[in-house]
C-alpha positions as protocol buffer text, in pm:
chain_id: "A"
residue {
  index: 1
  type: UNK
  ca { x: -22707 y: -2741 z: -2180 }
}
residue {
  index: 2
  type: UNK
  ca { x: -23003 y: -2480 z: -2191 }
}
residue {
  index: 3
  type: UNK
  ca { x: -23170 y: -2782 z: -2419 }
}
residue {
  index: 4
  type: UNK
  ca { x: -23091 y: -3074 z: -2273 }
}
residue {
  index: 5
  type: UNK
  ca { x: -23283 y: -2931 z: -1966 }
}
residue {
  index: 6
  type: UNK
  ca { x: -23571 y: -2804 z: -2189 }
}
residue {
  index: 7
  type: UNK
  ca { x: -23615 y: -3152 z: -2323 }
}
residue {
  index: 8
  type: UNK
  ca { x: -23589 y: -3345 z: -1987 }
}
residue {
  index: 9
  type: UNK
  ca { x: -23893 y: -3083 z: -1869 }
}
residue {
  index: 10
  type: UNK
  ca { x: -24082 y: -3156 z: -2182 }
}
residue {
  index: 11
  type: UNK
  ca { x: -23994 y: -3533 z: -2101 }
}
residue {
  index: 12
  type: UNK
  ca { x: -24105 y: -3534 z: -1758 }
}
residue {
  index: 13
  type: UNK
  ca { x: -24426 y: -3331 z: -1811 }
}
residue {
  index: 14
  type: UNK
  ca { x: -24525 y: -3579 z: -2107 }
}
residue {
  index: 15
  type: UNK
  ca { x: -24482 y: -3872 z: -1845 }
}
residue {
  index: 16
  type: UNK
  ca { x: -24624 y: -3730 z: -1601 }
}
residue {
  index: 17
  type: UNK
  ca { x: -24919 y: -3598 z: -1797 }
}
residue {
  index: 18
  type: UNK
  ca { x: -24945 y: -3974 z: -1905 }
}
residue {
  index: 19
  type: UNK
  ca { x: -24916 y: -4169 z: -1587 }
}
residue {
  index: 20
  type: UNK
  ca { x: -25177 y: -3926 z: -1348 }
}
residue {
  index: 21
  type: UNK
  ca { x: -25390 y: -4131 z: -1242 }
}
residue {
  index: 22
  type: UNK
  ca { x: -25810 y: -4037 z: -1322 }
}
residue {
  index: 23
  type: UNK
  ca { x: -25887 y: -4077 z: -956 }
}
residue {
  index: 24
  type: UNK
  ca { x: -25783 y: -3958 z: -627 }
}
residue {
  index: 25
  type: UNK
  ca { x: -25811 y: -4252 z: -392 }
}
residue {
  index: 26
  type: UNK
  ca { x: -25952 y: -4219 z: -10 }
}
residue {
  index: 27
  type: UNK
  ca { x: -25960 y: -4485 z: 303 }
}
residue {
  index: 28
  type: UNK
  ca { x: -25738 y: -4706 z: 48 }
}
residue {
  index: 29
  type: UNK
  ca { x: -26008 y: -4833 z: -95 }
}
residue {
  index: 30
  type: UNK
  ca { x: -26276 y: -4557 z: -201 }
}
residue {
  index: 31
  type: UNK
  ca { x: -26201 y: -4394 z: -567 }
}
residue {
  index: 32
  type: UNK
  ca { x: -26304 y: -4056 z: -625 }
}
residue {
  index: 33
  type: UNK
  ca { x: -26293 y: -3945 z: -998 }
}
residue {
  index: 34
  type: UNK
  ca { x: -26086 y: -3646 z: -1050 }
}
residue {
  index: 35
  type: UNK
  ca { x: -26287 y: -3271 z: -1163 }
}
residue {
  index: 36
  type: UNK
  ca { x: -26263 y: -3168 z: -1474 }
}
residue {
  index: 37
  type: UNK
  ca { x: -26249 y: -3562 z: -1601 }
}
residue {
  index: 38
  type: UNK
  ca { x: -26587 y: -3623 z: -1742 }
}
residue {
  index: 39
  type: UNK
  ca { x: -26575 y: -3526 z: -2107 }
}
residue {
  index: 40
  type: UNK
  ca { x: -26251 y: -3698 z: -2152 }
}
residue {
  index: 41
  type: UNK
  ca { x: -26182 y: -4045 z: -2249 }
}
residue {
  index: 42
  type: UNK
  ca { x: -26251 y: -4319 z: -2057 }
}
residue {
  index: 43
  type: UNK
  ca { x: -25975 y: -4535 z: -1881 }
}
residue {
  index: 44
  type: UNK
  ca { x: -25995 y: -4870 z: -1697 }
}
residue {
  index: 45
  type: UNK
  ca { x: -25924 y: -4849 z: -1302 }
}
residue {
  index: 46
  type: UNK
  ca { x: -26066 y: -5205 z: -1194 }
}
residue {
  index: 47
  type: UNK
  ca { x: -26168 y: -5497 z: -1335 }
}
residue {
  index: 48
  type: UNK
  ca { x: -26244 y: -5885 z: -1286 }
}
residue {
  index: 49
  type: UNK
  ca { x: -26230 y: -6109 z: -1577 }
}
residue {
  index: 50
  type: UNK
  ca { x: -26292 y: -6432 z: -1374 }
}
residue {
  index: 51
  type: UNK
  ca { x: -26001 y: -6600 z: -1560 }
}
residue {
  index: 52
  type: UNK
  ca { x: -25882 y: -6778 z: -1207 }
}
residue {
  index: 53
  type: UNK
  ca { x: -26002 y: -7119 z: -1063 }
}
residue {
  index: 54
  type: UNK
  ca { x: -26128 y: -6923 z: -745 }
}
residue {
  index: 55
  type: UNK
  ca { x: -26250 y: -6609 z: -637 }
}
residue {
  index: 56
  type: UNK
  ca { x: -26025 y: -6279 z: -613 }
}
residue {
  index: 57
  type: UNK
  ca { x: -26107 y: -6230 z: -185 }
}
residue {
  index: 58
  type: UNK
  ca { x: -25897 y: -5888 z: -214 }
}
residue {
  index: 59
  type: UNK
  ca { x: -26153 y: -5773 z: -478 }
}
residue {
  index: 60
  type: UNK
  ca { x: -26495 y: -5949 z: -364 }
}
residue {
  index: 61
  type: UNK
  ca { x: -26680 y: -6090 z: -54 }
}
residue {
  index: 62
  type: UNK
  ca { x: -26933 y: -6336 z: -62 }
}
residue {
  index: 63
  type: UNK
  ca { x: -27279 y: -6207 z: 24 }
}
residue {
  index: 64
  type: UNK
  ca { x: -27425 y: -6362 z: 360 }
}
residue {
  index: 65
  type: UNK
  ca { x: -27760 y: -6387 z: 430 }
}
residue {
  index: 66
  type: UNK
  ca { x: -27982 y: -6124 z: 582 }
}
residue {
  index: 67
  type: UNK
  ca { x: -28310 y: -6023 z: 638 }
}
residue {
  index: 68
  type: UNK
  ca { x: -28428 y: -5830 z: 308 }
}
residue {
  index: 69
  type: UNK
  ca { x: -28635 y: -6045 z: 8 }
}
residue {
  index: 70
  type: UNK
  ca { x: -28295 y: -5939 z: -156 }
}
residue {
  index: 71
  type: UNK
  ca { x: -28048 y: -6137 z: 25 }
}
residue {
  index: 72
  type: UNK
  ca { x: -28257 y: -6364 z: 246 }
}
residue {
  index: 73
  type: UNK
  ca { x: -28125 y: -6688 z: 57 }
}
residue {
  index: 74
  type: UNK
  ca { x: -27790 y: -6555 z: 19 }
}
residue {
  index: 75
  type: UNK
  ca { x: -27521 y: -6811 z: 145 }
}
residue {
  index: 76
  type: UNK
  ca { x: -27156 y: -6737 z: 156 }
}
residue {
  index: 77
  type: UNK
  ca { x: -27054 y: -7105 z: 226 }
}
residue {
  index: 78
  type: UNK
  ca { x: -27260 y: -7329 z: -44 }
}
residue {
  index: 79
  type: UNK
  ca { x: -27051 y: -7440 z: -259 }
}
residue {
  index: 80
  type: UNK
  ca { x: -27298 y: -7552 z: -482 }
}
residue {
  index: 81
  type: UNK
  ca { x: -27403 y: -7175 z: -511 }
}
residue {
  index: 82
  type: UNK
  ca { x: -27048 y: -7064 z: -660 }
}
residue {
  index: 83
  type: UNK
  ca { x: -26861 y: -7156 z: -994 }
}
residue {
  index: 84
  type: UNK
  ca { x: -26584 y: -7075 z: -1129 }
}
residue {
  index: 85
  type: UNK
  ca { x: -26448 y: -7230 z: -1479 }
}
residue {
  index: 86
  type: UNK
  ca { x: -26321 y: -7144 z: -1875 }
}
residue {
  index: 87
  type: UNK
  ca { x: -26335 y: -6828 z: -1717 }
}
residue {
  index: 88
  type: UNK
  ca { x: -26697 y: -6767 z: -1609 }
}
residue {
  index: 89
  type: UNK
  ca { x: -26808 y: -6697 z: -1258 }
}
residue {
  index: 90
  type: UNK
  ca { x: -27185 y: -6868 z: -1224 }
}
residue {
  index: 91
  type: UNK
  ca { x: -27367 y: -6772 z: -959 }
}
residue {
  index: 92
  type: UNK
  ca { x: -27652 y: -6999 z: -847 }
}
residue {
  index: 93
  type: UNK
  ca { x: -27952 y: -7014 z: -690 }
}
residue {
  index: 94
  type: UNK
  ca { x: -28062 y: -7424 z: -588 }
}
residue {
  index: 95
  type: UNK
  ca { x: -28314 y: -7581 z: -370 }
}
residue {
  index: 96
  type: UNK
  ca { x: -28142 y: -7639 z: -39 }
}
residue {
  index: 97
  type: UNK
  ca { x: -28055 y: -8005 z: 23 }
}
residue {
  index: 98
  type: UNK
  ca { x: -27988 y: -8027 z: 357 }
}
residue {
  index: 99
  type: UNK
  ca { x: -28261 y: -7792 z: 563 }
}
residue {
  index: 100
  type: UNK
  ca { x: -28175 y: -7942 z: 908 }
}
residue {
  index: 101
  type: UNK
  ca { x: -27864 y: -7762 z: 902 }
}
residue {
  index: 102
  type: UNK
  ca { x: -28026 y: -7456 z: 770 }
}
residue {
  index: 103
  type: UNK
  ca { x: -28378 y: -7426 z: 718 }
}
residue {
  index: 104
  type: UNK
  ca { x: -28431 y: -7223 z: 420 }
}
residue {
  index: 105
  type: UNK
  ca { x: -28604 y: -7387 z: 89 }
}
residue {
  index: 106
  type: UNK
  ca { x: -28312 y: -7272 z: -135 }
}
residue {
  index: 107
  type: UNK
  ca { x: -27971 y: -7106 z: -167 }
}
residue {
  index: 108
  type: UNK
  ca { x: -27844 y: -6825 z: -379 }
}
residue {
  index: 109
  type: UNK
  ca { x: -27544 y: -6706 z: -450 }
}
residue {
  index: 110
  type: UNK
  ca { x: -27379 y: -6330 z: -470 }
}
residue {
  index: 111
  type: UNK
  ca { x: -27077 y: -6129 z: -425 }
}
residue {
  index: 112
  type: UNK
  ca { x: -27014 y: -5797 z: -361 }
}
residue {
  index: 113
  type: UNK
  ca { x: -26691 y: -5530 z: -291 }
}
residue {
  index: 114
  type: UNK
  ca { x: -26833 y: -5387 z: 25 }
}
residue {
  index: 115
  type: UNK
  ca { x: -26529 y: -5219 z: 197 }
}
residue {
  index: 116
  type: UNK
  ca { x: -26290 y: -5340 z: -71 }
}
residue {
  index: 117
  type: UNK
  ca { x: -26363 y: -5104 z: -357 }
}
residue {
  index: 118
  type: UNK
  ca { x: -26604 y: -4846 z: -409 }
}
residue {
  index: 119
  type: UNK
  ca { x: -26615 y: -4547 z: -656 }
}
residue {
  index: 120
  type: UNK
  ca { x: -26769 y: -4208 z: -696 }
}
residue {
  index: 121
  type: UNK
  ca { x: -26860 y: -4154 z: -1063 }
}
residue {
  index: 122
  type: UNK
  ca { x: -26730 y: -4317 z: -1380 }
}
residue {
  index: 123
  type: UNK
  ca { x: -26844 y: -4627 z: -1624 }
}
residue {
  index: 124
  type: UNK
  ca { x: -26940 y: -4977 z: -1450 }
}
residue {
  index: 125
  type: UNK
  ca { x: -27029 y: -5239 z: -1691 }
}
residue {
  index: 126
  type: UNK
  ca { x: -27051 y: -5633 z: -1616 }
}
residue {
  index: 127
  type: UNK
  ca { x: -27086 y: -5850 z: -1943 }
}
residue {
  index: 128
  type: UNK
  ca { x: -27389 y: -6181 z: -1807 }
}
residue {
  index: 129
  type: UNK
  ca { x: -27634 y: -6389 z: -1880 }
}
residue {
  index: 130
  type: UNK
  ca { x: -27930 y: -6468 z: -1753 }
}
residue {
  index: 131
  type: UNK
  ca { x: -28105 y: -6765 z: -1703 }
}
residue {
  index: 132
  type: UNK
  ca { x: -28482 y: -6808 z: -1630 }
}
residue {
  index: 133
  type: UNK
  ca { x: -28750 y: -6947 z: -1353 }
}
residue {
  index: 134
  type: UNK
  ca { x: -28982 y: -6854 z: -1212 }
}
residue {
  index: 135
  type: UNK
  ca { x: -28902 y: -6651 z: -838 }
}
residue {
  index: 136
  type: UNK
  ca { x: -28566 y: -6555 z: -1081 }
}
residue {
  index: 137
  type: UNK
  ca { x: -28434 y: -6177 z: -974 }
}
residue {
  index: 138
  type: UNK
  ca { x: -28079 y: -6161 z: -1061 }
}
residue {
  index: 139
  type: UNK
  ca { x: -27952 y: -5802 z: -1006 }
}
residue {
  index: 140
  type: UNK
  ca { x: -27636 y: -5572 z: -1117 }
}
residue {
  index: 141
  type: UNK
  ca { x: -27624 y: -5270 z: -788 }
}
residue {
  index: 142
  type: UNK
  ca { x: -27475 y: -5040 z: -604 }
}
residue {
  index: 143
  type: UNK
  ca { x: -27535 y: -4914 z: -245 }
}
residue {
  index: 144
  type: UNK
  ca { x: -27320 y: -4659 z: -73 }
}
residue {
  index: 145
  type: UNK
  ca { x: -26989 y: -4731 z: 85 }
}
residue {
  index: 146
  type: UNK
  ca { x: -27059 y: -4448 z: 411 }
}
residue {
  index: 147
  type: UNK
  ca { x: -27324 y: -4350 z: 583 }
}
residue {
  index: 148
  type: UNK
  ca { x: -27306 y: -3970 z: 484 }
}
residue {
  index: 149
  type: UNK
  ca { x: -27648 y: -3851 z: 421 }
}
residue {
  index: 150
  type: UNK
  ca { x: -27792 y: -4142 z: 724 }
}
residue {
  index: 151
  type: UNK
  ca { x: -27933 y: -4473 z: 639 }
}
residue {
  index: 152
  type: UNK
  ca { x: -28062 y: -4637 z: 397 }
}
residue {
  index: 153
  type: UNK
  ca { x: -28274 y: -4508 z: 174 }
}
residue {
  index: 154
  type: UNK
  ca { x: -28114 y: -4168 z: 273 }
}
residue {
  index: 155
  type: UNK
  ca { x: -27754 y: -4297 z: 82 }
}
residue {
  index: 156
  type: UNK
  ca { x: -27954 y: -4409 z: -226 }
}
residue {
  index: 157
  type: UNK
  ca { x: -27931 y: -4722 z: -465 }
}
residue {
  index: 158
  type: UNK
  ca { x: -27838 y: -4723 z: -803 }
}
residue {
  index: 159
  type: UNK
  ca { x: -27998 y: -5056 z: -977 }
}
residue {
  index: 160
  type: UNK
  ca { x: -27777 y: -5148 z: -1286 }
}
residue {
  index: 161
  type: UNK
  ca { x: -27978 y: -5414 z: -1420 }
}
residue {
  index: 162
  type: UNK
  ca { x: -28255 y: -5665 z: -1252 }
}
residue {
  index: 163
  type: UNK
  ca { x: -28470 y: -5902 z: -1401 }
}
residue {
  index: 164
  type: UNK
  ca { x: -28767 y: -6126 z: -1366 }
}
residue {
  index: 165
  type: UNK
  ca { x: -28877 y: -6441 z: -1389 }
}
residue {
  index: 166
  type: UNK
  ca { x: -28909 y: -6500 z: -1780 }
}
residue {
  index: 167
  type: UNK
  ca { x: -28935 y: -6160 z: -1894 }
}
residue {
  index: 168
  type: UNK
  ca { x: -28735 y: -5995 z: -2221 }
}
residue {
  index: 169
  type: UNK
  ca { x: -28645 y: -5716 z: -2071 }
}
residue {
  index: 170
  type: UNK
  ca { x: -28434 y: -5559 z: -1768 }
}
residue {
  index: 171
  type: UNK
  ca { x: -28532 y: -5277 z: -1514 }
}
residue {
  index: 172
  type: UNK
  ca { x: -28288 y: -5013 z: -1426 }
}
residue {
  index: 173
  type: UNK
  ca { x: -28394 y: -4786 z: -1137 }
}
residue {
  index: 174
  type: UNK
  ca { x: -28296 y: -4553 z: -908 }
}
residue {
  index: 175
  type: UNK
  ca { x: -28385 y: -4542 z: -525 }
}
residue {
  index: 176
  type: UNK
  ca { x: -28378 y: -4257 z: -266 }
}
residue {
  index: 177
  type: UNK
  ca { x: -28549 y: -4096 z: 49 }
}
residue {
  index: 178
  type: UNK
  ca { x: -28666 y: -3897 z: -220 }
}
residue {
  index: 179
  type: UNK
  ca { x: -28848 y: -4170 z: -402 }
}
residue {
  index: 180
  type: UNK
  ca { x: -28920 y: -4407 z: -131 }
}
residue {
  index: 181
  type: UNK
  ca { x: -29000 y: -4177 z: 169 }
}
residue {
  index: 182
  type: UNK
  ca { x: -29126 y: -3884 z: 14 }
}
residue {
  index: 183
  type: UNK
  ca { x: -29292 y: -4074 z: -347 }
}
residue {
  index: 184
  type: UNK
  ca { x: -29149 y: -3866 z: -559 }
}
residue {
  index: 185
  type: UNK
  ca { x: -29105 y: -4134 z: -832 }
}
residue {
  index: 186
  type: UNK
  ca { x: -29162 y: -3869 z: -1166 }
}
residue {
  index: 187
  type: UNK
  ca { x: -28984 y: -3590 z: -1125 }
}
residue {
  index: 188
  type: UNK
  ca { x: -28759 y: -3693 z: -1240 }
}
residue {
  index: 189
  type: UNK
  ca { x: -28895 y: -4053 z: -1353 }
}
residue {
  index: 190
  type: UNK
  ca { x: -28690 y: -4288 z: -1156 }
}
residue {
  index: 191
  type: UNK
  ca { x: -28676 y: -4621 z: -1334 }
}
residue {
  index: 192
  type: UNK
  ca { x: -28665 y: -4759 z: -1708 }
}
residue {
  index: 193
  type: UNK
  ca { x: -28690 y: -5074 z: -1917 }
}
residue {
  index: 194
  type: UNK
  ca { x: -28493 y: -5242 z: -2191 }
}
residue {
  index: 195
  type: UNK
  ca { x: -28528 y: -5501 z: -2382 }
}
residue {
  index: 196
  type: UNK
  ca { x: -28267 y: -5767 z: -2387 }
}
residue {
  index: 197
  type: UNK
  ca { x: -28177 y: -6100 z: -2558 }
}
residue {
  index: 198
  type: UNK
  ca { x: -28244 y: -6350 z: -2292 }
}
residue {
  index: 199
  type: UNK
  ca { x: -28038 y: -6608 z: -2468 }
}
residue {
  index: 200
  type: UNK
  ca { x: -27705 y: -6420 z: -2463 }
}
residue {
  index: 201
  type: UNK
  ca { x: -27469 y: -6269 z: -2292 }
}
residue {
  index: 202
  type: UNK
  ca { x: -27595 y: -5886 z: -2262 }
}
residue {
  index: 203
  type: UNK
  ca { x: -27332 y: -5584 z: -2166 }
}
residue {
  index: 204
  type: UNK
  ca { x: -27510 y: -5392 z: -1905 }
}
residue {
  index: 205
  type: UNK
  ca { x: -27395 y: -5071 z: -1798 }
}
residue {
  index: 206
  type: UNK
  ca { x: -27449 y: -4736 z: -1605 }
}
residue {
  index: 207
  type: UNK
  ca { x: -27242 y: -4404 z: -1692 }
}
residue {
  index: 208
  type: UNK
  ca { x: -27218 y: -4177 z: -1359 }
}
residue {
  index: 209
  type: UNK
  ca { x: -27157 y: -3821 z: -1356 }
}
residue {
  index: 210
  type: UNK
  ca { x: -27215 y: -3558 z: -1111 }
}
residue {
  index: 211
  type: UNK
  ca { x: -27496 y: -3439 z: -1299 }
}
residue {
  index: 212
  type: UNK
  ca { x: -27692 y: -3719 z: -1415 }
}
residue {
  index: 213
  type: UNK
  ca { x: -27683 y: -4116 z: -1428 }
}
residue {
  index: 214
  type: UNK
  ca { x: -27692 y: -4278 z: -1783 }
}
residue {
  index: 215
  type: UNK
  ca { x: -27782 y: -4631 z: -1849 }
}
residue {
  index: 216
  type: UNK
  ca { x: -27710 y: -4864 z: -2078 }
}
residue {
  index: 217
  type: UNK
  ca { x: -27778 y: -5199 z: -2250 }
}
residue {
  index: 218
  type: UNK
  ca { x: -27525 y: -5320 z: -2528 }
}
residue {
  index: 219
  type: UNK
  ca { x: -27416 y: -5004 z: -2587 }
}
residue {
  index: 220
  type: UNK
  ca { x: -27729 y: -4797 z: -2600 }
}
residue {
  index: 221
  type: UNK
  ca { x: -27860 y: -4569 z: -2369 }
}
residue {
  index: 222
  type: UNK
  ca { x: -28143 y: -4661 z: -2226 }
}
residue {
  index: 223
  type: UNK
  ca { x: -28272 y: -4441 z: -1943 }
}
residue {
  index: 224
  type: UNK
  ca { x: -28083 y: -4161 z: -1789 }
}
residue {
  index: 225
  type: UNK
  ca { x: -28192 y: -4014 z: -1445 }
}
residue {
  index: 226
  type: UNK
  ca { x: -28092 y: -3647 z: -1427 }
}
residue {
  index: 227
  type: UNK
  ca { x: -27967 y: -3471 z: -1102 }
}
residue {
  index: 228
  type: UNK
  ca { x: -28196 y: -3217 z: -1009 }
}
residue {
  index: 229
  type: UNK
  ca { x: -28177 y: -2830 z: -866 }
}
residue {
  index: 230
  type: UNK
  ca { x: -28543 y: -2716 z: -791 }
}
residue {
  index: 231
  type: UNK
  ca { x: -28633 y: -2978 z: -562 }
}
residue {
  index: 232
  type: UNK
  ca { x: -28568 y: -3157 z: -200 }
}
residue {
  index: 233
  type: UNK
  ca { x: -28194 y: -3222 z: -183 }
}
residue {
  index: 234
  type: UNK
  ca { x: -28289 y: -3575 z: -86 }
}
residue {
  index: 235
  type: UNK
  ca { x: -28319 y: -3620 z: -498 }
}
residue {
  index: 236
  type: UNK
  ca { x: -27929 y: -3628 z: -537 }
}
residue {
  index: 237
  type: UNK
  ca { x: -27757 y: -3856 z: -273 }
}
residue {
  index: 238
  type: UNK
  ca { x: -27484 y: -3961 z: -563 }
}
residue {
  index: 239
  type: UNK
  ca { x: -27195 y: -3753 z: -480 }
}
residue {
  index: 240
  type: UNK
  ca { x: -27040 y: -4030 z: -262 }
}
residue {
  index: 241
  type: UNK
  ca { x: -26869 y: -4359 z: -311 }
}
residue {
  index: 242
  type: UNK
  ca { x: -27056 y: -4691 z: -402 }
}
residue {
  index: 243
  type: UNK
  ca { x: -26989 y: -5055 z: -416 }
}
residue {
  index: 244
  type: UNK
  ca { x: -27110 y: -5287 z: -655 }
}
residue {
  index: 245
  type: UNK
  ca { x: -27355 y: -5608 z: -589 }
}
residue {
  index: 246
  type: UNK
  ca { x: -27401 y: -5861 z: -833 }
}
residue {
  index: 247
  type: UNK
  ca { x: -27599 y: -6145 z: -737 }
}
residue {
  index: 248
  type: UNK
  ca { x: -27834 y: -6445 z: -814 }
}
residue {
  index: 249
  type: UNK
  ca { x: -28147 y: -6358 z: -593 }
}
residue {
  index: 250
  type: UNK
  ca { x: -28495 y: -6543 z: -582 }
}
residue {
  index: 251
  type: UNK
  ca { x: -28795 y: -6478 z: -451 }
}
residue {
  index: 252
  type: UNK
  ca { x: -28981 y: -6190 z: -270 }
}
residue {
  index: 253
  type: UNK
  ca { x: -29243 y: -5937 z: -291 }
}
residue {
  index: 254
  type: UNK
  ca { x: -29155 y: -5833 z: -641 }
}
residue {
  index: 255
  type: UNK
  ca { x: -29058 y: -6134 z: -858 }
}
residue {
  index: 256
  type: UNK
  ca { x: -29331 y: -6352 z: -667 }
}
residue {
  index: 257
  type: UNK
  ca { x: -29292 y: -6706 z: -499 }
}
residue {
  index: 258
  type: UNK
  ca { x: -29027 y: -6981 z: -639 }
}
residue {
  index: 259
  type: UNK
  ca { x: -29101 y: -7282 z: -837 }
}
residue {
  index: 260
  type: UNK
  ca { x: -28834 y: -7494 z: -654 }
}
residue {
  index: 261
  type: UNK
  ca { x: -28898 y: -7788 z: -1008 }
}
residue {
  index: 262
  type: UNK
  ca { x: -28715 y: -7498 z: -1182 }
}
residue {
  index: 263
  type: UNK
  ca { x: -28379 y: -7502 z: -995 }
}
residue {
  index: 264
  type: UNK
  ca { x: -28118 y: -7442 z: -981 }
}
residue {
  index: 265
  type: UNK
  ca { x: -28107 y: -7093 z: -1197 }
}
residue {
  index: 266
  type: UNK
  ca { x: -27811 y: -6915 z: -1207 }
}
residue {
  index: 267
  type: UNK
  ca { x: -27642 y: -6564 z: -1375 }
}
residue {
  index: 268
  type: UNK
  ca { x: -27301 y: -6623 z: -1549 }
}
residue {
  index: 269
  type: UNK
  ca { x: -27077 y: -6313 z: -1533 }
}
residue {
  index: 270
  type: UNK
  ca { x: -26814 y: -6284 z: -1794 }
}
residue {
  index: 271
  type: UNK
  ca { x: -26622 y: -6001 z: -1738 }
}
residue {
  index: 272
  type: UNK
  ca { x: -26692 y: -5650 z: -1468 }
}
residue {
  index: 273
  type: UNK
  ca { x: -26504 y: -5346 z: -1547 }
}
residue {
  index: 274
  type: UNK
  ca { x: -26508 y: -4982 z: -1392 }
}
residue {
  index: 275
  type: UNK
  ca { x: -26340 y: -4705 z: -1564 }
}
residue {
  index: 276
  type: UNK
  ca { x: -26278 y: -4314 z: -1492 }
}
């Protein structure tokens, strides 16, 4: 008797042990990664591999517009902005064909978990590709999913992957009070480049940790932006939950003005996957 119960402890310790989940979860939608997790291995907690005819609503919104150069094209009801088939989502930016029902040139497309999932550390990576034109700025992000340090840029932004126009490489930056308000842009440098095949698909990702954000391209780090102790606690806003942003912008300040004769451009997303 003394062990049979032995082995049905052993038993439910080992099944326990193997079901715990790497993440305690908060406001049913906000996943925190468990202490003590981040030199162990990896496991999947969400993903998307696009393999339906339409888009999963209980995982993603459609982006509407708004007022930013990010998102003031953005559309949530062009269809022509959205595809889904042989399971690739495209998302597409085109030259708007009707403009007396809404007056903007052209129409992108984007999607984003905003109050349907966020996390707080772990491994996001989204396999795409990348088309070119120029006014092209498709973008991999994050923003934060509260308002706990104020707004933006007090939350931060973590900028996966963007690129421009017909360039062969990617820029993956992070943004802050600390960078934007108060210019501190070098210590610790807040942005790197890496080079990319612009005819492929390319596996972007970013590695969080409390300490530090590493990211990569294909499976090599590329720039890692260290949390910092000597300076204005502004520097380290990412010990919250984010949501992710992926999305087929054009135009604005920093990728320049559109040439409409190269529409419609779009980003095709094969897979996004977020592990703890």
């Amino acid at each position: 008797m003394m062990r049979f119960l032995v082995f049905l402890s052993i038993s439910f310790l080992l099944i326990n042990s193997c079901t715990t989940k790497p993440y305690a979860e908060s406001d049913n939608y906000m996943y925190v990664q468990s202490k003590g997790r981040e030199e162990k291995k990896w496991k999947l907690v969400w993903s998307d591999e696009f393999n339906s005819p339409d888009l999963d609503s209980s995982k993603w919104t459609r982006i509407p517009a708004g007022k930013s150069d990010w998102n003031r094209h953005m559309t949530a009801s062009e269809p022509a902005c959205y595809n889904l088939q042989g399971g690739k989502l495209e998302l597409i930016g085109v030259l708007n064909k009707d403009t007396l029902k809404d007056p903007r040139p052209f129409l992108t497309g984007g999607i984003y978990t905003k109050d349907k999932y966020a996390w707080q550390y772990g491994r996001v990576e989204i396999k795409a590709k990348l088309e070119s034109s120029q006014g092209a700025w498709p973008a991999i992000w994050m923003l934060p999913a509260t308002t706990k340090y104020g707004p933006y840029p007090r939350g931060g932004e973590i900028d996966i992957m963007e690129h421009l126009n017909f360039e062969d490489s990617i820029y993956q930056t992070v943004h802050s009070y600390y960078t934007l308000e108060l210019k501190e842009k070098r210590n610790p440098p807040h942005f790197g480049k890496a080079a990319i095949n612009r005819e492929d698909y390319n596996l972007y990702a970013m590695e969080w940790y409390p300490d530090k954000l590493v990211f990569l391209v294909n499976g090599k780090a590329t720039f890692t932006y260290p949390r910092k102790t000597d300076v204005d606690p502004s520097q380290w806003p990412f010990d919250q939950p984010f949501y992710l942003l992926v999305d087929q912008q054009l135009g604005g300040n920093w990728v320049g003005k559109v040439d409409v004769n190269q529409l419609p451009v779009k980003m095709s997303i094969d897979w996004v996957r977020v592990y703890q």
